[in-house]
ChimeraX commands (.cxc) that place a marker at each C-alpha (Angstrom):
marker #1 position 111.75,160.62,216.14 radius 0.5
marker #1 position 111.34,157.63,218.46 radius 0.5
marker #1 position 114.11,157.04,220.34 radius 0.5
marker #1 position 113.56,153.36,221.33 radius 0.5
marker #1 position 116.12,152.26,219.52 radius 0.5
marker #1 position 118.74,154.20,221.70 radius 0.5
marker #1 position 119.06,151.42,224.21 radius 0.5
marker #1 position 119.05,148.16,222.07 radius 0.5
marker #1 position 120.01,149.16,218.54 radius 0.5
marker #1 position 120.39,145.66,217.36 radius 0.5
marker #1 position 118.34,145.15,214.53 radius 0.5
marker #1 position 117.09,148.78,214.99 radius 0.5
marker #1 position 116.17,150.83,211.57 radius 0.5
marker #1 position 118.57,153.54,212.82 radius 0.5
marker #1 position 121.40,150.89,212.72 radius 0.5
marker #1 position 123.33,151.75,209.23 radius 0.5
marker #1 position 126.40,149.57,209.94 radius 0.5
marker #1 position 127.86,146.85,212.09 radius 0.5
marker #1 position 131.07,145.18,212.17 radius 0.5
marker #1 position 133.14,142.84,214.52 radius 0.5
marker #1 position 133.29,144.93,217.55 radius 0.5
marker #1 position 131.55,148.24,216.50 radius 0.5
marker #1 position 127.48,149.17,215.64 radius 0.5
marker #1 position 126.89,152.56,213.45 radius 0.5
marker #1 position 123.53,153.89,213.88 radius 0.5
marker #1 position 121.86,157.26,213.09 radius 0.5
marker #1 position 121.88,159.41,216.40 radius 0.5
marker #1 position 118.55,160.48,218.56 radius 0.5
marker #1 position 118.03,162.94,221.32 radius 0.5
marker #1 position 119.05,160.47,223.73 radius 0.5
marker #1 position 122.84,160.75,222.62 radius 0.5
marker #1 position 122.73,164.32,224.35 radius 0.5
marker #1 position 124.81,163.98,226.80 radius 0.5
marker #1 position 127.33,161.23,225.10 radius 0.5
marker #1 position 127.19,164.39,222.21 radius 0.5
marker #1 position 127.67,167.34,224.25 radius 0.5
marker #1 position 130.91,165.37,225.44 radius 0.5
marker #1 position 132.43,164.68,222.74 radius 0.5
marker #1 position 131.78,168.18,221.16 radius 0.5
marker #1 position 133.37,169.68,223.86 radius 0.5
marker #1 position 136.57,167.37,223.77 radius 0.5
marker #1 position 139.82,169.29,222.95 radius 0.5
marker #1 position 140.85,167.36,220.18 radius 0.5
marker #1 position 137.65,168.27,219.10 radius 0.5
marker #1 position 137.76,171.77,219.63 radius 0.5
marker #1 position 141.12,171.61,217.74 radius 0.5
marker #1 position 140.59,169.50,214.58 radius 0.5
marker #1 position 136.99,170.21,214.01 radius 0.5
marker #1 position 136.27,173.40,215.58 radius 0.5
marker #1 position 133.73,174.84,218.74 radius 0.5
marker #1 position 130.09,174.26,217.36 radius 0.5
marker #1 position 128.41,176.19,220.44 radius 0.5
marker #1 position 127.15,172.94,221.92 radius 0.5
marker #1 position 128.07,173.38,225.62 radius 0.5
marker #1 position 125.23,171.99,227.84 radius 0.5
marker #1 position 122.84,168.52,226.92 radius 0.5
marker #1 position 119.78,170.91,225.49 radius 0.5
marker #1 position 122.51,172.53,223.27 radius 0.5
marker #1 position 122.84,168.70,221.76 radius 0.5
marker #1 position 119.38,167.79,221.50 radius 0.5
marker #1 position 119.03,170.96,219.34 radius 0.5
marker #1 position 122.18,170.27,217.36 radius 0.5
marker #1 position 121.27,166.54,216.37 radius 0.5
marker #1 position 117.86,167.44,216.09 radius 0.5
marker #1 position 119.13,170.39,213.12 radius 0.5
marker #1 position 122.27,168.82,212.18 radius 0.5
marker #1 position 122.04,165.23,212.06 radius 0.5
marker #1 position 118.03,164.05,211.79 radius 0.5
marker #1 position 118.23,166.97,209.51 radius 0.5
marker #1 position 120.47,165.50,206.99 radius 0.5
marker #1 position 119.41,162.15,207.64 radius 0.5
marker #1 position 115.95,163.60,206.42 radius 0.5
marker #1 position 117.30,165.97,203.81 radius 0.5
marker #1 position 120.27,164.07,202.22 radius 0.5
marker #1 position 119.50,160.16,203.45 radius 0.5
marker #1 position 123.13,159.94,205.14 radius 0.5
marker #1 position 124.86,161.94,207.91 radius 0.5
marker #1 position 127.10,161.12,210.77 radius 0.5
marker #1 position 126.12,158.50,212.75 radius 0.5
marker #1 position 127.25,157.07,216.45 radius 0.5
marker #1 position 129.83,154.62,216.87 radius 0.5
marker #1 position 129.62,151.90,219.62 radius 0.5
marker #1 position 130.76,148.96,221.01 radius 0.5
marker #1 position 128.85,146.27,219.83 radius 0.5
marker #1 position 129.46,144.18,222.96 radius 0.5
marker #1 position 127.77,146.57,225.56 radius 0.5
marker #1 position 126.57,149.67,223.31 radius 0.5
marker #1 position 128.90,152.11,224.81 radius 0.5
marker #1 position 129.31,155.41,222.67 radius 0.5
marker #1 position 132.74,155.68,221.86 radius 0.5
marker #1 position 132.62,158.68,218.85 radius 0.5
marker #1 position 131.11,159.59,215.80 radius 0.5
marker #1 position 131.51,158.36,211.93 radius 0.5
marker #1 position 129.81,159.48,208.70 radius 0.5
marker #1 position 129.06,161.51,206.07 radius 0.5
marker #1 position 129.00,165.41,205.83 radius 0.5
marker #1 position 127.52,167.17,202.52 radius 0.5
marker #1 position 129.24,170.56,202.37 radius 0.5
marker #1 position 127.53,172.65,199.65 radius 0.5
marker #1 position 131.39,174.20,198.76 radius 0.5
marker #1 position 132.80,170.92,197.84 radius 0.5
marker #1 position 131.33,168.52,194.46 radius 0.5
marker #1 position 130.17,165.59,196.76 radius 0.5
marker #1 position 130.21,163.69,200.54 radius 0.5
marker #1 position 133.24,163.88,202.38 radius 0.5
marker #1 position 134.09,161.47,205.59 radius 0.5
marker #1 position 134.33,162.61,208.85 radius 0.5
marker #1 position 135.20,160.86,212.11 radius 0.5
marker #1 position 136.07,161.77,215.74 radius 0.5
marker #1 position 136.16,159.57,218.93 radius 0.5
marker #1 position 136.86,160.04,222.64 radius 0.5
marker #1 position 140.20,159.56,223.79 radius 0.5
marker #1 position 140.17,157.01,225.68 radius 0.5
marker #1 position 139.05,154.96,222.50 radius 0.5
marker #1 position 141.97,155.69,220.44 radius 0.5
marker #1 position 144.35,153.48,218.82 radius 0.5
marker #1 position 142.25,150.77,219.39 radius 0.5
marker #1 position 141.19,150.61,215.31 radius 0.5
marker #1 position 137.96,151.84,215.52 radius 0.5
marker #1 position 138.32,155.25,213.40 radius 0.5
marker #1 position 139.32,152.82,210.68 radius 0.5
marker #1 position 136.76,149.70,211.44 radius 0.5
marker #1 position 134.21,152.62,211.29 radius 0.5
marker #1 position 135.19,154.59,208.55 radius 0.5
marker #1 position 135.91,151.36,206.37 radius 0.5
marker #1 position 132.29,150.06,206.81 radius 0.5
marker #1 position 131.32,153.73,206.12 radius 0.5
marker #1 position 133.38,153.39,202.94 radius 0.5
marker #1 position 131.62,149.98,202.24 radius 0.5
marker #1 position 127.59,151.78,203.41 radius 0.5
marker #1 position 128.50,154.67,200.73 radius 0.5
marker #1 position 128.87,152.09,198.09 radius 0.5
marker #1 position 126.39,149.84,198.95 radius 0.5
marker #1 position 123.85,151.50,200.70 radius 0.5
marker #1 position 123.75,154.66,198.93 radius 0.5
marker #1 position 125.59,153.95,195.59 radius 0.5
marker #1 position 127.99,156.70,195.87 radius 0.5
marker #1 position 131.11,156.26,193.72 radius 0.5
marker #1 position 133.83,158.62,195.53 radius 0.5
marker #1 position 134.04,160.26,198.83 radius 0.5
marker #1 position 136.23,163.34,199.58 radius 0.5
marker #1 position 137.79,163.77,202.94 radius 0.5
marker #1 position 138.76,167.68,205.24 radius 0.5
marker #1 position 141.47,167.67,207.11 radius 0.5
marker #1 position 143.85,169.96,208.90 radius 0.5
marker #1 position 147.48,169.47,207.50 radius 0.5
marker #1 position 148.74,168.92,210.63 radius 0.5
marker #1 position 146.53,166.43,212.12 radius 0.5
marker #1 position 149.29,163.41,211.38 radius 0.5
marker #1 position 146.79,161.16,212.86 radius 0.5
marker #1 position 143.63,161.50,210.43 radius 0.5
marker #1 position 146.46,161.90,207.52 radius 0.5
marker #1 position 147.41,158.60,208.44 radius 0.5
marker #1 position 144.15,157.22,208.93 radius 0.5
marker #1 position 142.77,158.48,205.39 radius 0.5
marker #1 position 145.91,157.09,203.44 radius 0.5
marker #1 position 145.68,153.48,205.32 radius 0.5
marker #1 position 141.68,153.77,203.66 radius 0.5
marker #1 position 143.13,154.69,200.52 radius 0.5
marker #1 position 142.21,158.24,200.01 radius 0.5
marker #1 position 145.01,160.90,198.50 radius 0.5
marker #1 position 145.69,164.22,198.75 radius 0.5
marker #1 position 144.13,166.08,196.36 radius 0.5
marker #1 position 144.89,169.68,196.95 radius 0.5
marker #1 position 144.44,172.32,199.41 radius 0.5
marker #1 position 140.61,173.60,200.69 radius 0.5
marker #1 position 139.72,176.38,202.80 radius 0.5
marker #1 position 136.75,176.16,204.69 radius 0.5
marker #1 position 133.97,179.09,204.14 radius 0.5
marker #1 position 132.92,179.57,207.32 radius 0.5
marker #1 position 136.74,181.18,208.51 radius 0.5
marker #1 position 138.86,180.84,205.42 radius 0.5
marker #1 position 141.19,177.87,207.48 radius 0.5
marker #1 position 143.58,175.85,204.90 radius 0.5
marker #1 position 142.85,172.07,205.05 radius 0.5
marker #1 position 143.89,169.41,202.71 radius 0.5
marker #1 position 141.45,167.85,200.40 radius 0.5
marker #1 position 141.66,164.11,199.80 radius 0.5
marker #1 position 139.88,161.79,198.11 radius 0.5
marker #1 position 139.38,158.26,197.17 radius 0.5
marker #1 position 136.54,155.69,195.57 radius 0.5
marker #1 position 134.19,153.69,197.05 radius 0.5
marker link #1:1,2 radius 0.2
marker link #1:2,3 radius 0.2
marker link #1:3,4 radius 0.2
marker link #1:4,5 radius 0.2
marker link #1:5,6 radius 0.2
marker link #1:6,7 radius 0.2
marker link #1:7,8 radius 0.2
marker link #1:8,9 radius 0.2
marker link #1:9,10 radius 0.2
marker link #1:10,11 radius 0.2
marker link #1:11,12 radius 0.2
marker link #1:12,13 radius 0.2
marker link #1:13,14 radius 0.2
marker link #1:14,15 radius 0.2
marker link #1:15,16 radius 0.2
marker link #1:16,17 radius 0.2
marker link #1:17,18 radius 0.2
marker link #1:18,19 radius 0.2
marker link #1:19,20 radius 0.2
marker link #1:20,21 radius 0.2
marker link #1:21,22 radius 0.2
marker link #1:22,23 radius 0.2
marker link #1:23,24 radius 0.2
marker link #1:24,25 radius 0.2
marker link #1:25,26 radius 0.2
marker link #1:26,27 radius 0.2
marker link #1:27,28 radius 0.2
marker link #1:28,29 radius 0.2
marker link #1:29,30 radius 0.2
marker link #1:30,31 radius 0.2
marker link #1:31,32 radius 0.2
marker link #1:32,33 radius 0.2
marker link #1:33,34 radius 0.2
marker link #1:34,35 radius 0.2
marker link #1:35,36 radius 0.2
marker link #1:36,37 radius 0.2
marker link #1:37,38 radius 0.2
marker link #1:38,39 radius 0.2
marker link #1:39,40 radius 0.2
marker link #1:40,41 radius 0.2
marker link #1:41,42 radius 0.2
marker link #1:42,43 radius 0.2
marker link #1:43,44 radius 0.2
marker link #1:44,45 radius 0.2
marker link #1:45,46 radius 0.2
marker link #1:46,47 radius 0.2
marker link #1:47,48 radius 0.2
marker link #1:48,49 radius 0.2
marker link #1:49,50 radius 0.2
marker link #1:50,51 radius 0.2
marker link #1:51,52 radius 0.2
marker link #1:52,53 radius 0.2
marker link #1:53,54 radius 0.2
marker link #1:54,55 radius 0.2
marker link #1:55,56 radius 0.2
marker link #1:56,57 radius 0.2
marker link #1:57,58 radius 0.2
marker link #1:58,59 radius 0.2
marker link #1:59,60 radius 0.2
marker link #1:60,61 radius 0.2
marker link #1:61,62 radius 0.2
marker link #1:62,63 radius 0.2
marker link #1:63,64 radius 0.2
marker link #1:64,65 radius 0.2
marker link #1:65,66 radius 0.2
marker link #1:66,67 radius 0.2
marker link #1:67,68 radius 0.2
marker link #1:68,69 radius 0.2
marker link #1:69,70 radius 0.2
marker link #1:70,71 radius 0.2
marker link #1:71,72 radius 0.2
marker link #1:72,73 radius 0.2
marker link #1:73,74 radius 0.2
marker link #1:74,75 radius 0.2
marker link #1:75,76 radius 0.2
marker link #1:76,77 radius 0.2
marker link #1:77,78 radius 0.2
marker link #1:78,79 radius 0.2
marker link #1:79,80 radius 0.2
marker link #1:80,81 radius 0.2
marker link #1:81,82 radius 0.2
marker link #1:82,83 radius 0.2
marker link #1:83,84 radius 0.2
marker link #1:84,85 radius 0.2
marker link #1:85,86 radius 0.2
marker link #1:86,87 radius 0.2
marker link #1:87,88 radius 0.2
marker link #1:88,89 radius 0.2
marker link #1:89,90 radius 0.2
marker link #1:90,91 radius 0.2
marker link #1:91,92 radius 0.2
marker link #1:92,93 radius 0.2
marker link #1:93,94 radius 0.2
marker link #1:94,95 radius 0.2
marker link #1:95,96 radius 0.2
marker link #1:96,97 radius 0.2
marker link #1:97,98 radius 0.2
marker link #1:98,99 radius 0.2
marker link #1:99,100 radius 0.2
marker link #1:100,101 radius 0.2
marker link #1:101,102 radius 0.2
marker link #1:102,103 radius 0.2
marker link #1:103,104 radius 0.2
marker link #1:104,105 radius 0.2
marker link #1:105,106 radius 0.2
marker link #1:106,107 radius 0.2
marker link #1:107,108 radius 0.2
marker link #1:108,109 radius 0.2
marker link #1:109,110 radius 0.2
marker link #1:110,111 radius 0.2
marker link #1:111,112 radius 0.2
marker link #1:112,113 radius 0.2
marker link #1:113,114 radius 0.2
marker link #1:114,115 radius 0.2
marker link #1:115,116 radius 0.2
marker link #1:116,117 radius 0.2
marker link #1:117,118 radius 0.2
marker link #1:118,119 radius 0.2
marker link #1:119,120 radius 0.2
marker link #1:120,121 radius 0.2
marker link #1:121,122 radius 0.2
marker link #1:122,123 radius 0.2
marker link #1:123,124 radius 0.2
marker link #1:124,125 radius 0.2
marker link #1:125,126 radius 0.2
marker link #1:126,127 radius 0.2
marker link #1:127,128 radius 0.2
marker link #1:128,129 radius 0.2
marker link #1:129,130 radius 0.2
marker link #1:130,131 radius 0.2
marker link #1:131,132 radius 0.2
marker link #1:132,133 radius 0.2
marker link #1:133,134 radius 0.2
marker link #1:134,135 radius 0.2
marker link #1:135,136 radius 0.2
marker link #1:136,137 radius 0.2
marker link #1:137,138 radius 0.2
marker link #1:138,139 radius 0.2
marker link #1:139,140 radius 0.2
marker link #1:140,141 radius 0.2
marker link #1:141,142 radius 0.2
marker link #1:142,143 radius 0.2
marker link #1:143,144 radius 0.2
marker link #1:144,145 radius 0.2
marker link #1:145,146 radius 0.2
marker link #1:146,147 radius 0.2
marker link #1:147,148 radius 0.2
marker link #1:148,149 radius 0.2
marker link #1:149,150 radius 0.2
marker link #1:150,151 radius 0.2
marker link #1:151,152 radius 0.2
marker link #1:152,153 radius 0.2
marker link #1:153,154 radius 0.2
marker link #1:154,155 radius 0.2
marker link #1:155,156 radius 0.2
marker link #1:156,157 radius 0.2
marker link #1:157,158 radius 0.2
marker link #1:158,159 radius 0.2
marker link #1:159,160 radius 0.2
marker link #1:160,161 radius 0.2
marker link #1:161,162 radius 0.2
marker link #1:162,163 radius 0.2
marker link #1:163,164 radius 0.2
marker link #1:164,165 radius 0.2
marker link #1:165,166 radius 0.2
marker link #1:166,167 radius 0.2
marker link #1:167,168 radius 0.2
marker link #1:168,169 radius 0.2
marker link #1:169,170 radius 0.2
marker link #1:170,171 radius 0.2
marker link #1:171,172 radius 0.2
marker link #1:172,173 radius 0.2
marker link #1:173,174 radius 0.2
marker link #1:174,175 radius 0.2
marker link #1:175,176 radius 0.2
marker link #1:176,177 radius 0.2
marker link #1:177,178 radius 0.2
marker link #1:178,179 radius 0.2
marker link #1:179,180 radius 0.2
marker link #1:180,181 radius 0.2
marker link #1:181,182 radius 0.2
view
């Protein structure tokens, strides 16, 4: 995968989305070390859960498996968030297809010191707007822990709703399954 576009992704064929302040693009092995950061955040670790990532190699692995993956297998994954005005990686928004649930859900997570700025919902909105447009999905579903009041919040303000409980394969956790159209 050539990684040019990691520096300048203006105009870049990774680039998926772009709003006022933010740029979405498809992530490369450059975003290592921006990756193995954020994986290893502990709101992370709480919300989402330890993926084993835990030094910069670990990450170049993981995006090359998880994300270029389903970029290559599905057309859509998760995809780096940054500032449009000086490309600084603030946190990741996308799509995840879980084979235990009927279609995409939404995911998000950012770095603290880029909360409650707007961007999980700038993001996810264009996401909302890409899934429509870009890959002519009609409804997204949405995982999250019932007592993350933040992402709750965030998912109602997009308009998703709770749709009932789901447990997640891999360790049987309860989350709450929303959903909403695109």
């Amino acid at each position: 995968m050539d990684d040019s576009c990691f520096v300048s992704p203006r105009g870049c064929a990774l680039q998926i989305a772009e709003t006022e302040r933010l740029t979405l693009r498809r992530l490369v092995p450059g975003d290592a070390e921006f990756l193995c950061g954020l994986l290893n955040e502990p709101s992370w670790l709480q919300n989402i859960g330890d993926r084993g990532v835990r030094t910069p190699v670990d990450a170049v692995q993981y995006i090359q498996d998880k994300f270029i993956g389903s970029y290559e297998s599905l057309g859509f994954g998760m995809y780096l968030t940054e500032l449009k005005s000086d490309s600084t990686p603030i946190g990741l928004c996308g799509l995840v297809k879980r084979a235990s649930l009927p279609g995409p859900d939404i995911g998000f997570a950012y770095r603290p010191a880029f909360w409650g700025h707007g961007y999980a919902y700038e993001a996810s909105a264009a996401i909302m707007r890409y899934s429509k447009s870009g890959l002519g999905l009609s409804k997204l579903l949405a995982i999250v822990k019932p007592d993350n009041a933040p992402s709750v919040r965030l998912l109602e303000r997009l308009g998703f709703a709770r749709e009932g409980d789901y447990r997640i394969p891999s360790n049987n956790e309860l989350c709450s399954l929303y959903g909403a159209a695109v």
